[in-house]
C-alpha positions in Angstrom: 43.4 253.4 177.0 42.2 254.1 180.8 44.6 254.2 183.2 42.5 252.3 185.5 44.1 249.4 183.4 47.5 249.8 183.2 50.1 251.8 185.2 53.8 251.9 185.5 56.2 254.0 187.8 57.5 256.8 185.7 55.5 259.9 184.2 54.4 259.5 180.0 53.2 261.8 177.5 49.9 260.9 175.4 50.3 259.3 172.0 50.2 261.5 168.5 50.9 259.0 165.8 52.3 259.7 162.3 51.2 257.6 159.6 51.0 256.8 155.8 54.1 257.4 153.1 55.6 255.6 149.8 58.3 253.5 149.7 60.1 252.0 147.2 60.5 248.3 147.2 63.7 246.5 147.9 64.9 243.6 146.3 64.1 240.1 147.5 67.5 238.5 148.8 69.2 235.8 146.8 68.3 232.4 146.6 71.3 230.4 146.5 74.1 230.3 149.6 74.7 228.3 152.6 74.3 224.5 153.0 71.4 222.8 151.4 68.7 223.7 154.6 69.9 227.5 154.7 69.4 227.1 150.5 66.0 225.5 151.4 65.0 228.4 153.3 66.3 231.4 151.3 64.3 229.7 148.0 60.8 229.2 150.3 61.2 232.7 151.3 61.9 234.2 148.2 59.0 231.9 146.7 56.5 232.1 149.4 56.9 236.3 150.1 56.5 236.4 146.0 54.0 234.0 144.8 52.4 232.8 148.3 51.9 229.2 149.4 49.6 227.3 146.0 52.0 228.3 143.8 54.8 226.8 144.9 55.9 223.5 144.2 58.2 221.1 145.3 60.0 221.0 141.8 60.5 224.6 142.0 61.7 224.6 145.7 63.9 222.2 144.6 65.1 224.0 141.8 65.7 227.3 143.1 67.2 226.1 146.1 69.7 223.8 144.1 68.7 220.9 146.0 67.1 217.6 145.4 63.3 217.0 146.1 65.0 214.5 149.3 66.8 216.7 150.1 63.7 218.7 151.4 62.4 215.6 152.5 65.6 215.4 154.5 65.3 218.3 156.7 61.0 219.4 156.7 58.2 216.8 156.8 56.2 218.8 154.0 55.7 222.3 152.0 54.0 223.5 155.6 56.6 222.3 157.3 59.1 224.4 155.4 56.1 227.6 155.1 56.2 227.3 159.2 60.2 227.4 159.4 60.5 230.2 156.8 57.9 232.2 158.4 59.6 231.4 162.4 63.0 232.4 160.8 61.4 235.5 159.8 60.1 236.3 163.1 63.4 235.3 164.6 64.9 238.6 162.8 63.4 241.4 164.5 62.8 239.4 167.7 67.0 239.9 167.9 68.1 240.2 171.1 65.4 239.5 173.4 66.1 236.4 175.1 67.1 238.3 178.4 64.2 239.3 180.8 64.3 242.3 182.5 66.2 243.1 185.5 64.2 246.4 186.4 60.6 248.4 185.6 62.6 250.8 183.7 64.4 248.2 181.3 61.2 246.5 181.2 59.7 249.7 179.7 62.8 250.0 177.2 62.5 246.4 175.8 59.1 246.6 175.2 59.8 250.0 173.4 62.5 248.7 171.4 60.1 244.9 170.9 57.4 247.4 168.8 60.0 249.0 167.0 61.8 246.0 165.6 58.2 244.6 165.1 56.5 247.7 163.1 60.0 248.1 160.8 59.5 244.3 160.0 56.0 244.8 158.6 57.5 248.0 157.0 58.8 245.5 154.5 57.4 245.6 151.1 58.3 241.7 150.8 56.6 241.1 154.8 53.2 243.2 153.0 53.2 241.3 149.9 53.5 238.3 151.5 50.8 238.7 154.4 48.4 240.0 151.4 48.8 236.4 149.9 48.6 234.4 153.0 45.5 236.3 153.4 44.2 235.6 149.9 45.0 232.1 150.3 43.5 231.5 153.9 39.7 231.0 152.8 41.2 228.0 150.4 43.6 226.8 152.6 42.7 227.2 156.1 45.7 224.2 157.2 48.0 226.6 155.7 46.4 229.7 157.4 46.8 228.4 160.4 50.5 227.5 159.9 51.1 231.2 158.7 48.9 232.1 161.8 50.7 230.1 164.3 54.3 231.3 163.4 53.8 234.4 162.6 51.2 236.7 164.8 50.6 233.5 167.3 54.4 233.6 168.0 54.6 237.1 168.6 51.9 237.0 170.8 53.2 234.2 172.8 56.4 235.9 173.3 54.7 238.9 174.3 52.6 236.8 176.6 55.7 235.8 178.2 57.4 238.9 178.5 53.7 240.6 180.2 53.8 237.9 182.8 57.2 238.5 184.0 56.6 242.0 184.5 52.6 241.4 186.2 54.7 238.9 188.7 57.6 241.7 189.3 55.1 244.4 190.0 56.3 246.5 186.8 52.7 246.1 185.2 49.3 246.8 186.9 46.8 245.5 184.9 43.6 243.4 185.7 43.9 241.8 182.3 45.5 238.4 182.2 49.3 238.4 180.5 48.0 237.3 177.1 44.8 239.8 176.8 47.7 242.6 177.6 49.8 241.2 175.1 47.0 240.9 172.6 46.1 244.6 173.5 49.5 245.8 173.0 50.0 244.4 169.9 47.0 245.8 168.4 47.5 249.1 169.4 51.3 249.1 167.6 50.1 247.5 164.6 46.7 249.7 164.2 45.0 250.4 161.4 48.3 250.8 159.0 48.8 247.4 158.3 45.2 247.3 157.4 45.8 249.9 155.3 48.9 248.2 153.6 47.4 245.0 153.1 44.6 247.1 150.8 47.5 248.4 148.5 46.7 251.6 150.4 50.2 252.8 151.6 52.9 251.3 151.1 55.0 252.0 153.9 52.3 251.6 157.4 54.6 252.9 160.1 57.1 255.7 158.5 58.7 256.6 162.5 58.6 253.1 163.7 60.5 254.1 167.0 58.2 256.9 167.7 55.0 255.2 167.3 56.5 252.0 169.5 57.3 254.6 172.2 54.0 256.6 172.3 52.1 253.1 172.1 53.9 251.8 174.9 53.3 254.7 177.3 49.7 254.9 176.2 49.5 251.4 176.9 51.3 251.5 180.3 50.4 255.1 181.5 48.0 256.2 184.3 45.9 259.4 184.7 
């Protein structure tokens, strides 16, 4: 990526990525603790990361979540309703510990370092691939639900992003001609790359084996000048 777009203070080293290795899948997490909306949540995940959105019904929610059918009623509008909070809560987990801006160009630099690795060992998980492969089968069918999964899942990363780009355009830390959501967008793609494409063909199994290392090189790409 030019350096006519994007600069930074600080002196970066150009990107070598590493991709493509097995890994063995780990089990999906149990189904049953908590109070009845924590119990609502574990089931949809478990059910939606396993057998995608069509197949699962309100009776089996139910049922592997220990709750009643109101009971869902009770805390989610509908079956999208609880798709869209599983798939946030998800999210949630590797966007951990960002909800401070930063204070300097240097710690802007770090977060957004430390934002791709949390995000590219989150889609290292063999239940986050199997479930994007089904969300993806099911989108042509389903495009209400596509959008759902679209909305909380790569629309909320890219929001945050967005948000995190504009606070460092209006600090001076970033240089770019680009608005804060076509950087954010431009960012994102270059962590995520062809290796999740890959995964989501049953091509690898694991899309980003150094995580960290391919966050940091991406990042200085992204922010480095001639």
């Amino acid at each position: 990526m030019s350096g006519e777009l994007f600069c930074l203070t600080g002196s970066y080293h150009s990107a070598n990525f590493s991709f493509l290795k097995s890994v063995t899948p780990e089990p999906l997490p149990p189904a049953k603790k908590g109070g009845p909306r924590e119990r609502i949540l574990t089931a949809g995940r478990r059910l939606f990361f396993s057998q995608g959105f069509e197949k699962v019904s309100t009776d089996l929610l139910a049922r592997e979540a220990s709750v009643s059918k109101t009971s869902i009623y009770k805390y989610f509008d509908d079956m999208p309703g609880v798709l869209r909070a599983v798939v946030e809560a998800a999210g949630a987990e590797f966007e951990a510990g960002f909800s401070d801006q930063p204070t300097s160009p240097e710690m802007f630099h770090e977060m957004l370092e430390r934002y791709g690795t949390q995000l590219l060992s989150f889609l290292n998980k063999p239940e986050i691939i199997q479930f994007s492969k089904l969300m993806f089968e099911e989108a042509r069918a389903h495009p209400d639900i596509a959008k759902v999964f679209y909305d909380a899942a790569y629309g909320r990363t890219h929001r945050r992003l967005t948000d995190f780009m504009a606070h460092g355009k209006t600090n001076g830390w970033l240089v770019t001609p680009l608005t804060a959501a076509e950087a954010a967008e431009a960012l994102i793609n270059l962590w995520e790359g062809l290796p999740f494409v890959r995964a989501n063909l049953s091509l690898t199994d694991k899309p980003y084996p150094r995580p960290a290392a391919r966050a940091k090189k991406c990042v200085r790409v992204f922010l480095s000048s001639e």
